[in-house]
NUMIBA-135004 format. One record per atom (N, C-alpha, C): residue number from 0; residue in three letters; atom name; z, x, y. Coordinates in Angstrom, 1 decimal, padded with zeros to 4 digits. Layout:
{NUM,"ALA","CA",{Z,X,Y}}
...
END
This chain:
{0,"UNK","N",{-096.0,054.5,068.3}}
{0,"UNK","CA",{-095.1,055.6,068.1}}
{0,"UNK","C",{-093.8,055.4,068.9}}
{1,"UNK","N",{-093.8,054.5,070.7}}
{1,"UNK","CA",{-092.8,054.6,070.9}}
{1,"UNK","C",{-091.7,053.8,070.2}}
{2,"UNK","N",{-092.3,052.4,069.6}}
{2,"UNK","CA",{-091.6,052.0,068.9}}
{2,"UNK","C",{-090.9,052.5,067.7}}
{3,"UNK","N",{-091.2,053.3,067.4}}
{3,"UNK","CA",{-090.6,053.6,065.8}}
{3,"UNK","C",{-089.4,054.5,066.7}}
{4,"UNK","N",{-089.5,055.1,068.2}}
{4,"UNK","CA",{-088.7,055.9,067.8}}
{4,"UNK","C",{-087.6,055.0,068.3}}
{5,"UNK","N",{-087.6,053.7,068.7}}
{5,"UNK","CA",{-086.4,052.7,068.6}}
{5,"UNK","C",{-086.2,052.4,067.7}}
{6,"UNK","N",{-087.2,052.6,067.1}}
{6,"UNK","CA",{-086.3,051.9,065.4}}
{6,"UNK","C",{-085.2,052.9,064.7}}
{7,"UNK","N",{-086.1,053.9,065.3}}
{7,"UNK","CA",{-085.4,055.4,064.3}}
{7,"UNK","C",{-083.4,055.5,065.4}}
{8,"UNK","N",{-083.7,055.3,066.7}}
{8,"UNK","CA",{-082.9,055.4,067.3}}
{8,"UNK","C",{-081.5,054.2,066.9}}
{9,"UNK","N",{-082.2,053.2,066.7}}
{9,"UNK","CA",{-081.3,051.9,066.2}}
{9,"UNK","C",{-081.1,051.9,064.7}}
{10,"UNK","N",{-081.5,052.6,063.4}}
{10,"UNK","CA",{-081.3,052.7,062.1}}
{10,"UNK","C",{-080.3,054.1,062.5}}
{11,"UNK","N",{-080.3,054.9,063.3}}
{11,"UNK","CA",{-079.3,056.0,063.5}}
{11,"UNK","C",{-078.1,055.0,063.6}}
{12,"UNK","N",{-077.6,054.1,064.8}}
{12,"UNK","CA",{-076.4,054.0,065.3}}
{12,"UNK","C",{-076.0,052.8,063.8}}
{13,"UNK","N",{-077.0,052.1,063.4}}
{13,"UNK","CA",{-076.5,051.2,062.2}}
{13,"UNK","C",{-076.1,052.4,061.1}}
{14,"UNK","N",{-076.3,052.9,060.6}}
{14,"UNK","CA",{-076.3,053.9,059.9}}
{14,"UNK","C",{-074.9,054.7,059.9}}
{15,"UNK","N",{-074.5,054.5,061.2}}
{15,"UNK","CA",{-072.9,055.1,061.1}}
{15,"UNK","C",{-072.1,054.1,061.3}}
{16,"UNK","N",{-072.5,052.9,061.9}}
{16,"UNK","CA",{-071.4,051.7,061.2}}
{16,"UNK","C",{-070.4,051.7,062.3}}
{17,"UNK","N",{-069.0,051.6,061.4}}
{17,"UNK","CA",{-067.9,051.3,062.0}}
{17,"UNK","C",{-067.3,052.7,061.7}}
{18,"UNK","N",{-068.0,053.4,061.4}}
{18,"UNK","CA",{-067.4,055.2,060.9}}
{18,"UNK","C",{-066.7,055.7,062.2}}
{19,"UNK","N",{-065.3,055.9,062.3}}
{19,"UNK","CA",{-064.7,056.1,063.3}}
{19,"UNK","C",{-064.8,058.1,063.6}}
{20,"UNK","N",{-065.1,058.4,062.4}}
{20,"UNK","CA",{-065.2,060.0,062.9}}
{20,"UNK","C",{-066.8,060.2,062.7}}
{21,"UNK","N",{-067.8,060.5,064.2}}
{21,"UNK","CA",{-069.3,060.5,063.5}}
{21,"UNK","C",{-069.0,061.7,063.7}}
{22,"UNK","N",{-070.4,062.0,062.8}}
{22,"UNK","CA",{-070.7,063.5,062.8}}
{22,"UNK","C",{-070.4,064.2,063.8}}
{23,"UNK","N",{-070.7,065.3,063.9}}
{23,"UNK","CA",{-070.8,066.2,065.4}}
{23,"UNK","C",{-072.6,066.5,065.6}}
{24,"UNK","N",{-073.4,065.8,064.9}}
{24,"UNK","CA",{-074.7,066.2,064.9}}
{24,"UNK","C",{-075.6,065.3,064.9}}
{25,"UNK","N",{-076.2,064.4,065.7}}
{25,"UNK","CA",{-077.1,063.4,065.5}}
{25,"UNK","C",{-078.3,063.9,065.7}}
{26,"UNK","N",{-080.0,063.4,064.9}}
{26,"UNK","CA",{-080.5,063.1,065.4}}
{26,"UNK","C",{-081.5,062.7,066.6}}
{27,"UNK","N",{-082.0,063.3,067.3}}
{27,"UNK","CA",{-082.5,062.8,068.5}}
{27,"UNK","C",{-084.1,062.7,068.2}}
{28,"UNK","N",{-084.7,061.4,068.4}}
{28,"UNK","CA",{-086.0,061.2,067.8}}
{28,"UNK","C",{-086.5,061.5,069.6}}
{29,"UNK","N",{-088.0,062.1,069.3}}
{29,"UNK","CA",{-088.6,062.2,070.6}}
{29,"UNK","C",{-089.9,062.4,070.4}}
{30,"UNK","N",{-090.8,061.3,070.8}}
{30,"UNK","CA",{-092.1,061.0,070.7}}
{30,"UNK","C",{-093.0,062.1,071.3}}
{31,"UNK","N",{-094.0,063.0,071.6}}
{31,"UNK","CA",{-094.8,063.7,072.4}}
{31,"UNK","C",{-096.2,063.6,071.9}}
{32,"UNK","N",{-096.8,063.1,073.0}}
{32,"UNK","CA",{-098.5,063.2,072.8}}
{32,"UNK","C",{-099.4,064.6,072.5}}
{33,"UNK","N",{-099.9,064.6,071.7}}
{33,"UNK","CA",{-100.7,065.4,071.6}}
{33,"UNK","C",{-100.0,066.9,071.2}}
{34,"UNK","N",{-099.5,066.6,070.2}}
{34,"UNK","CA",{-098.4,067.9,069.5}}
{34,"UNK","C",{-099.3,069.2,069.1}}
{35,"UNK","N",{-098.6,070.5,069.5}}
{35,"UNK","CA",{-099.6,071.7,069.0}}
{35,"UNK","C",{-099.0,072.1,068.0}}
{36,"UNK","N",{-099.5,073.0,067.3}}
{36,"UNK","CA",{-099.2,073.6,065.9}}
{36,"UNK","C",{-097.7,074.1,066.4}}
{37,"UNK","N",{-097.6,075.2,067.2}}
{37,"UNK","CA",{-096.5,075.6,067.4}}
{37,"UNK","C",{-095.1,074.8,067.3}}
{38,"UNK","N",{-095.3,073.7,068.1}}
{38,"UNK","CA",{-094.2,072.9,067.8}}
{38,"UNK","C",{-093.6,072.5,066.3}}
{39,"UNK","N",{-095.1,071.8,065.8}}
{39,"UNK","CA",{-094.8,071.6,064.6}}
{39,"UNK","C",{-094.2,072.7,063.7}}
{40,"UNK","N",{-094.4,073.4,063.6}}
{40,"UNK","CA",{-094.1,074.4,062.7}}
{40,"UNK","C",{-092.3,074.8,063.0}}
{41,"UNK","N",{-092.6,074.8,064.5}}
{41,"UNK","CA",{-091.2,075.0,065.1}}
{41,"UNK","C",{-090.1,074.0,064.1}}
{42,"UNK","N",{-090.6,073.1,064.3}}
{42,"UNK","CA",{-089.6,071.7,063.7}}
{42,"UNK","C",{-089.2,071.8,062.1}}
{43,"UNK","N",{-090.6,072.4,061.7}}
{43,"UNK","CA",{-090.6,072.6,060.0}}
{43,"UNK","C",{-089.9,073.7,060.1}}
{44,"UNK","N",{-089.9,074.5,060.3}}
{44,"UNK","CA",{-088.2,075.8,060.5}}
{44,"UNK","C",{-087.2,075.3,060.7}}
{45,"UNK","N",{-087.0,074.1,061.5}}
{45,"UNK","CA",{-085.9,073.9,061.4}}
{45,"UNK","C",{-085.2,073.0,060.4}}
{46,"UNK","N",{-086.3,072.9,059.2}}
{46,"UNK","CA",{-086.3,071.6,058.0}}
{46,"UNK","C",{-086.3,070.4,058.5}}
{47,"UNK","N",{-086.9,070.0,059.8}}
{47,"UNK","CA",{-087.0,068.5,060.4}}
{47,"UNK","C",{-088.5,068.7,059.7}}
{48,"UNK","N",{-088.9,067.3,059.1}}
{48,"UNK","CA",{-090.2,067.2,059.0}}
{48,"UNK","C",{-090.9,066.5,060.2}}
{49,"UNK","N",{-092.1,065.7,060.9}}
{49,"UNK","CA",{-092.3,065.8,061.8}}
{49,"UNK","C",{-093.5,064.2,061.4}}
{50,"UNK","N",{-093.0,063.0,061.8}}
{50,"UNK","CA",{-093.7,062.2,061.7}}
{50,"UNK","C",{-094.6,062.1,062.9}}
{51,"UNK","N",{-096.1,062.0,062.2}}
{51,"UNK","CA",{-097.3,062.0,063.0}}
{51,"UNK","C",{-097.7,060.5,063.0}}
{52,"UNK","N",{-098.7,060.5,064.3}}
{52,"UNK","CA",{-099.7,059.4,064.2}}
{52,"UNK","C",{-100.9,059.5,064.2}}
{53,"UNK","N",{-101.8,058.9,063.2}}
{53,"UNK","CA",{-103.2,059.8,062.9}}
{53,"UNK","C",{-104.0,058.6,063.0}}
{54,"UNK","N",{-105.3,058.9,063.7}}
{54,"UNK","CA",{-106.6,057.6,063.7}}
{54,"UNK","C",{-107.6,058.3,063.2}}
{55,"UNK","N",{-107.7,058.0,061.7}}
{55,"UNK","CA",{-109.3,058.4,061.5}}
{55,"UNK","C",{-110.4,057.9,061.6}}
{56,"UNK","N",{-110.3,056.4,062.6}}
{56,"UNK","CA",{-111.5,055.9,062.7}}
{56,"UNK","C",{-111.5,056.4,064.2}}
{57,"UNK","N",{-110.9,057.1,065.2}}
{57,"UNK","CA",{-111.5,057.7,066.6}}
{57,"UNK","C",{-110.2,058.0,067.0}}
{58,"UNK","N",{-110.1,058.7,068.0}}
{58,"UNK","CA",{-109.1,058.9,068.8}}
{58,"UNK","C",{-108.5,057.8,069.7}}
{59,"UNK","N",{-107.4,057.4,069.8}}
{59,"UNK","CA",{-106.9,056.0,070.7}}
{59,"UNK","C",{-106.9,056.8,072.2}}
{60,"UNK","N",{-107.0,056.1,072.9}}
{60,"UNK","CA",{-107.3,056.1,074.3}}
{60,"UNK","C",{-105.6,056.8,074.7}}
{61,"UNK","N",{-104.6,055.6,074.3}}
{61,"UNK","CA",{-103.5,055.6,074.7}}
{61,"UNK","C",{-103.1,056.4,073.2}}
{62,"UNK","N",{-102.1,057.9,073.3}}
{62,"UNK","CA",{-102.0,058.6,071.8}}
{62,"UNK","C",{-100.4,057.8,071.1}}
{63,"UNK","N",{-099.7,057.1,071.8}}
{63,"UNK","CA",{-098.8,056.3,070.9}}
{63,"UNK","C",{-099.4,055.3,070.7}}
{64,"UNK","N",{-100.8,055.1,070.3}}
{64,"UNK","CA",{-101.0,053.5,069.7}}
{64,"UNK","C",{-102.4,054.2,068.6}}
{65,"UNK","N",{-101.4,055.0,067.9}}
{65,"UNK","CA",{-101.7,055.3,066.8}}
{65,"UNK","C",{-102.0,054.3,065.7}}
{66,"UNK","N",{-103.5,054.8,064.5}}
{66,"UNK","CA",{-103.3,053.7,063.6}}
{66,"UNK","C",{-102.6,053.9,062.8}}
{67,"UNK","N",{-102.3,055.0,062.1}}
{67,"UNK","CA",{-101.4,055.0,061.3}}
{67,"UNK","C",{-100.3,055.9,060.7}}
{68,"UNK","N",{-099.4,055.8,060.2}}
{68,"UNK","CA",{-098.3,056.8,060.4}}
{68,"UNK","C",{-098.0,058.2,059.5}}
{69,"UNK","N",{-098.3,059.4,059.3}}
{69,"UNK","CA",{-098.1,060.5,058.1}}
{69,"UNK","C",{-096.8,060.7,058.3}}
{70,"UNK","N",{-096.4,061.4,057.3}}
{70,"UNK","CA",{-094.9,062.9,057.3}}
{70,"UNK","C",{-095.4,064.0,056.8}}
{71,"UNK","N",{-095.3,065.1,057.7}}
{71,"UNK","CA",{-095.9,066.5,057.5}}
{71,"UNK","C",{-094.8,066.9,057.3}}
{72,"UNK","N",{-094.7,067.5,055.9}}
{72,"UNK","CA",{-093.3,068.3,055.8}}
{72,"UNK","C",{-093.4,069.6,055.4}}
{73,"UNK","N",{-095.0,070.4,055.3}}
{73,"UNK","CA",{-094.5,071.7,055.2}}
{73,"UNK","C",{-096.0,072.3,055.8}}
{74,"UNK","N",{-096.3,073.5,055.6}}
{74,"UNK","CA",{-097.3,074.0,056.2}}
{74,"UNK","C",{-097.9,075.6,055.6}}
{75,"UNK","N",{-098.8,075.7,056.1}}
{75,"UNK","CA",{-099.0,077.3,055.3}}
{75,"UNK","C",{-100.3,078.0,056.5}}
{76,"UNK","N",{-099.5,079.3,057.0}}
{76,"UNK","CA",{-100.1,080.0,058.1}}
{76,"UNK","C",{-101.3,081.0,057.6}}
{77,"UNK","N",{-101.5,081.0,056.4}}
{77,"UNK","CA",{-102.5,082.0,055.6}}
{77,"UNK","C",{-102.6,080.8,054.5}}
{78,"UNK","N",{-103.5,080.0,054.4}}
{78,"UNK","CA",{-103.4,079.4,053.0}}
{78,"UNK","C",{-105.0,080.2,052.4}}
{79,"UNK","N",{-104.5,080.6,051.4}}
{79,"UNK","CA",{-104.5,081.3,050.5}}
{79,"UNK","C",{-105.9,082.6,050.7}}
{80,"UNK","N",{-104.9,082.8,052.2}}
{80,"UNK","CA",{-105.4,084.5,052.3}}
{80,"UNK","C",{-106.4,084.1,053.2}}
{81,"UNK","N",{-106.8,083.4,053.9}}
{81,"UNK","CA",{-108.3,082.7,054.5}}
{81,"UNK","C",{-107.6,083.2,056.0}}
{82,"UNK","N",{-106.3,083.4,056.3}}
{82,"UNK","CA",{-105.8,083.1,057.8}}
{82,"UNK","C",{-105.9,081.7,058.5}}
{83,"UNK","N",{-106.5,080.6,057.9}}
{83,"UNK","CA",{-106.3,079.6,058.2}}
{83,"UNK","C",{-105.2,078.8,057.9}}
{84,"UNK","N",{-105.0,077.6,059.4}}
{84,"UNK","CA",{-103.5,077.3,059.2}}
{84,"UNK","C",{-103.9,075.9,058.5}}
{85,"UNK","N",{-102.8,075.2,057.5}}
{85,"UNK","CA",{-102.9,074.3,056.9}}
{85,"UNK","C",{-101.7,073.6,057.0}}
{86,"UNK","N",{-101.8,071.7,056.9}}
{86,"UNK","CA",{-100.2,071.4,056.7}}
{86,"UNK","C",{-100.3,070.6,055.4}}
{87,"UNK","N",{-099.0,070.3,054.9}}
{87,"UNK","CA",{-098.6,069.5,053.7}}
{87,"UNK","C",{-098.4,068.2,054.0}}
{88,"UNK","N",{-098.9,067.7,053.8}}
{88,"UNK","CA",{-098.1,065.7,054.3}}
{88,"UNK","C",{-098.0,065.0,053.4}}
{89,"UNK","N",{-097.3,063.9,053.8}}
{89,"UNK","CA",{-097.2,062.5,052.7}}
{89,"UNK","C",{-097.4,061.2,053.4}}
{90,"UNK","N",{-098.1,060.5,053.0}}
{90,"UNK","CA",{-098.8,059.4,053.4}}
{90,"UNK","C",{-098.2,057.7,052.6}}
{91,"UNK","N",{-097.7,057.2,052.9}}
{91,"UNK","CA",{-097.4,056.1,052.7}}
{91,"UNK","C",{-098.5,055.4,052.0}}
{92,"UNK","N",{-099.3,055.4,052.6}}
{92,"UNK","CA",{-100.4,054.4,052.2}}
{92,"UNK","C",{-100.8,054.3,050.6}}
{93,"UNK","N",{-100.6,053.8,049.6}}
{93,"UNK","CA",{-101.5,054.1,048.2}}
{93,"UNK","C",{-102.9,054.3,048.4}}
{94,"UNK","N",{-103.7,053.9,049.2}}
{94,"UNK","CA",{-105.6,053.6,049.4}}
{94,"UNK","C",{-105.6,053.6,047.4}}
{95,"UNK","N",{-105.6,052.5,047.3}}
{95,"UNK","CA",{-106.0,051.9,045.4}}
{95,"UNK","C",{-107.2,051.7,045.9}}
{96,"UNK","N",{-107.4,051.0,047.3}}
{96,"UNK","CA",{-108.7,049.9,047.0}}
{96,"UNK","C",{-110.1,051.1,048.1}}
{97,"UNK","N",{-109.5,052.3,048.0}}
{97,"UNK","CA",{-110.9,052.9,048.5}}
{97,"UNK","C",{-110.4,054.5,048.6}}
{98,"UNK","N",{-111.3,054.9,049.5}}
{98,"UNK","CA",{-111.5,056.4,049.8}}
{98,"UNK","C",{-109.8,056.7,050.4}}
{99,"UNK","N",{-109.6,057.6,050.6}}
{99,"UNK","CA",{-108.3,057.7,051.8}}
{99,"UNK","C",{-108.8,059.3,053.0}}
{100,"UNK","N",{-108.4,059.2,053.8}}
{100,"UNK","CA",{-109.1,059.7,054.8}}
{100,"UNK","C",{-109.7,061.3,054.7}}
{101,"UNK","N",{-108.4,061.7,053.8}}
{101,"UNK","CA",{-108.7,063.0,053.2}}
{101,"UNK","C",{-109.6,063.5,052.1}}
{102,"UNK","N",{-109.4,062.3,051.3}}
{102,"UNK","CA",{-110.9,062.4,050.4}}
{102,"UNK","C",{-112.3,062.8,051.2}}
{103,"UNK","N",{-112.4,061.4,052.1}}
{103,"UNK","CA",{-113.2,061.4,053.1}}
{103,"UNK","C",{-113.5,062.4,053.9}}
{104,"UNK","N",{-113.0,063.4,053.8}}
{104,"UNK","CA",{-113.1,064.7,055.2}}
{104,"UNK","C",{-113.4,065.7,053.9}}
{105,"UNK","N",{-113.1,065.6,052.7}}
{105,"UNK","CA",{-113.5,066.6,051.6}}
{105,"UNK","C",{-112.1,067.3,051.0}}
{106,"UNK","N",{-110.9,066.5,051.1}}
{106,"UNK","CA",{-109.7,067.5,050.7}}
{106,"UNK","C",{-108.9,066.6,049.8}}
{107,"UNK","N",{-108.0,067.1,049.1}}
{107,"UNK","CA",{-107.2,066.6,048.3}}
{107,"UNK","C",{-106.3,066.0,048.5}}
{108,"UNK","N",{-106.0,064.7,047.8}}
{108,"UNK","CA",{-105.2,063.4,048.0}}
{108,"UNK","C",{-104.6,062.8,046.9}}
{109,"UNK","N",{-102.9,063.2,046.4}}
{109,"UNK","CA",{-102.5,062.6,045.1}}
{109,"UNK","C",{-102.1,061.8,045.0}}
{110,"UNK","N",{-102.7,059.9,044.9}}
{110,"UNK","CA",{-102.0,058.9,044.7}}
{110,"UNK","C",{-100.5,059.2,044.4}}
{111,"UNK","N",{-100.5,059.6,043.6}}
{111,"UNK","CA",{-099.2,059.5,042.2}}
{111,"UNK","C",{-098.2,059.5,043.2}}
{112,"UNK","N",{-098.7,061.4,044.1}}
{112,"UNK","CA",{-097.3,061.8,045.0}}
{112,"UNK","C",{-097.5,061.3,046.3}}
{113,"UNK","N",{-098.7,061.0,046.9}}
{113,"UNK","CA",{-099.1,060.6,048.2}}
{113,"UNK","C",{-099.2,061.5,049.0}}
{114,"UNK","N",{-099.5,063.1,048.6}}
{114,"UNK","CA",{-099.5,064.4,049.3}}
{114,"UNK","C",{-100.8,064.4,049.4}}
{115,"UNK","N",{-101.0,065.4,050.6}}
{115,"UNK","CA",{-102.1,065.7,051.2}}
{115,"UNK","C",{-102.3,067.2,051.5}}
{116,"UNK","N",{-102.8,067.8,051.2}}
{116,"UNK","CA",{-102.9,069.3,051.7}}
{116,"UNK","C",{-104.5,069.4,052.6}}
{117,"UNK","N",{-104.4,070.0,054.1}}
{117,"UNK","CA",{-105.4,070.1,054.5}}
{117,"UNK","C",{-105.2,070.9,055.6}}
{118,"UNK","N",{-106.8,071.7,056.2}}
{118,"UNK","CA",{-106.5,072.2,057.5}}
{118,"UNK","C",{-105.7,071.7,058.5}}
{119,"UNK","N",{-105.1,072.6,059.7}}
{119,"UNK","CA",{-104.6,071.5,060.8}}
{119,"UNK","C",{-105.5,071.2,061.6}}
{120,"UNK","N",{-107.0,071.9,061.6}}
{120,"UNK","CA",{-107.6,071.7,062.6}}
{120,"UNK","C",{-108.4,070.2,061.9}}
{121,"UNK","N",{-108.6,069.8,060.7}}
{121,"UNK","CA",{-109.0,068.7,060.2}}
{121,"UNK","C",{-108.3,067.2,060.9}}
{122,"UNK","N",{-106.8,068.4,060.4}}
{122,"UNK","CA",{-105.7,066.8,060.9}}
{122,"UNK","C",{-105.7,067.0,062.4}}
{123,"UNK","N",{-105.7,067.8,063.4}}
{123,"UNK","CA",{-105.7,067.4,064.7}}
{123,"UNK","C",{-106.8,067.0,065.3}}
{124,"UNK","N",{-108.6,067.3,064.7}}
{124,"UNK","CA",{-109.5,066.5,065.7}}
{124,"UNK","C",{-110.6,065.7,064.6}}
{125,"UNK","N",{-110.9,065.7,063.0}}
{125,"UNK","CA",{-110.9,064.3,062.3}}
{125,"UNK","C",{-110.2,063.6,062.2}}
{126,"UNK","N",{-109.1,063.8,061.9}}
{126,"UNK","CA",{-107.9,062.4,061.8}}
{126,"UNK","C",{-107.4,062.3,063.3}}
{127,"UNK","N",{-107.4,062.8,063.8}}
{127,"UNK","CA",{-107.5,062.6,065.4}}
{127,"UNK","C",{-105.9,062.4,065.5}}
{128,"UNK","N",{-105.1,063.6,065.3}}
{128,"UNK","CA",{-104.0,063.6,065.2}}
{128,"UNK","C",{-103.6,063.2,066.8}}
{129,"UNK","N",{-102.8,062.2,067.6}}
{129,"UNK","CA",{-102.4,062.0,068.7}}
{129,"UNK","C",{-101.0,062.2,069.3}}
{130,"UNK","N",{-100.4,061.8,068.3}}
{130,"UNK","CA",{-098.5,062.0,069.0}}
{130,"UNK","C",{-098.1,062.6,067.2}}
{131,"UNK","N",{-096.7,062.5,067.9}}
{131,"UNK","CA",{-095.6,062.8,066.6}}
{131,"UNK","C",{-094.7,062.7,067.0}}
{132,"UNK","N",{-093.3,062.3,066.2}}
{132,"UNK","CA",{-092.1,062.0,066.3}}
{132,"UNK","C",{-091.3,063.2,066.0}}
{133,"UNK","N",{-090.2,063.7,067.0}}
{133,"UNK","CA",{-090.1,064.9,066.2}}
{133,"UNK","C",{-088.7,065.0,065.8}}
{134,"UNK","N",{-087.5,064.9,065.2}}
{134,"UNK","CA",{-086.3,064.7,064.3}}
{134,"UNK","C",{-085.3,065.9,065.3}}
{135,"UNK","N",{-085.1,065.8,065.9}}
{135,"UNK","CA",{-084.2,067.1,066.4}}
{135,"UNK","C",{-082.7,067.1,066.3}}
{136,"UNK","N",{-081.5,068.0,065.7}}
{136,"UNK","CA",{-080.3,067.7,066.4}}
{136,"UNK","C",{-079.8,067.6,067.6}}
{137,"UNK","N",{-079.1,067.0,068.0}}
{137,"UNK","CA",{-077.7,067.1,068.9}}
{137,"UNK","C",{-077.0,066.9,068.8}}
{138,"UNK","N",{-076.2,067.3,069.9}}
{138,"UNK","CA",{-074.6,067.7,070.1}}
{138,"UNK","C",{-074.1,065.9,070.2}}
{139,"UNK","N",{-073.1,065.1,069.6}}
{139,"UNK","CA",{-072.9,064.3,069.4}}
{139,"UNK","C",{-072.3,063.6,070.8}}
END
C-alpha cells in the first residue's frame, strides 16, 4: 500500500505535465493502517472513494502488505432497515476461474460490474480489511 501511494503521488505530478497554471487543489494520497468506518465514510462525503487493502486468506502481520487491492465507493448506514452498516466496492479482479471472496463469505459479486455489496464488519475482520489509501484535497 505504501507503494501505490508513490505511484499515486508520481501519476499526480506526471499528470500535470508542463501545465504552467496547476490547479489550486491537489490530491494528497495517505496510507493508514487499520481504517475505521468513521473515516471511511468521512472520505465517501467527501466524494473521495477510498482504496483498500484486503487479505482474505488471513490478516498480514505488516497491514501495508496487503494481498489485494478494492475501491469502496459508497456505503449504506441502515442497509435495508437492519441498522447494519454496509459498503459498496469494486474489485479489479474478474475471479472467471473460481469463487471470489465475497461469494465465499455468502454475498454478492457482479462480474459484469465488479461490484460488491457487503457488511463492513465482513470486509474489516473476513477479508481482513488492513490499510487504505485515502484521496484527500490540498491546498496546492
Amino acid at each position: 500500500m505504501t507503494k501505490l501511494v508513490d505511484v499515486l503521488d508520481r501519476y499526480k505530478d506526471l499528470s500535470l505535465g508542463d501545465n504552467k497554471e496547476r490547479p489550486t487543489k491537489l490530491f494528497s494520497p495517505l496510507c493508514v493502517a487499520n481504517p475505521g468506518w468513521a473515516r471511511i465514510k468521512r472520505s465517501l462525503n467527501l466524494s473521495y472513494p477510498v482504496i483498500a487493502g484486503i487479505s482474505p486468506d488471513g490478516m498480514p502481520v505488516d497491514p501495508a502488505e496487503s494481498e489485494h487491492t478494492v475501491l469502496i465507493t459508497g456505503y449504506d448506514d441502515n442497509y435495508r432497515g437492519t441498522g447494519e452498516e454496509w459498503v459498496i466496492l469494486r474489485d479489479p479482479y474478474p475471479y472467471s476461474r473460481g469463487t471470489s471472496p465475497y461469494k465465499a463469505a455468502g454475498y454478492s459479486y457482479d462480474p459484469a460490474t465488479r461490484k460488491a455489496e457487503l457488511p463492513w464488519r465482513v470486509l474489516r475482520h473476513r477479508l481482513n480489511l488492513s490499510s487504505a489509501v485515502f484521496l484527500e484535497a490540498r491546498s496546492a
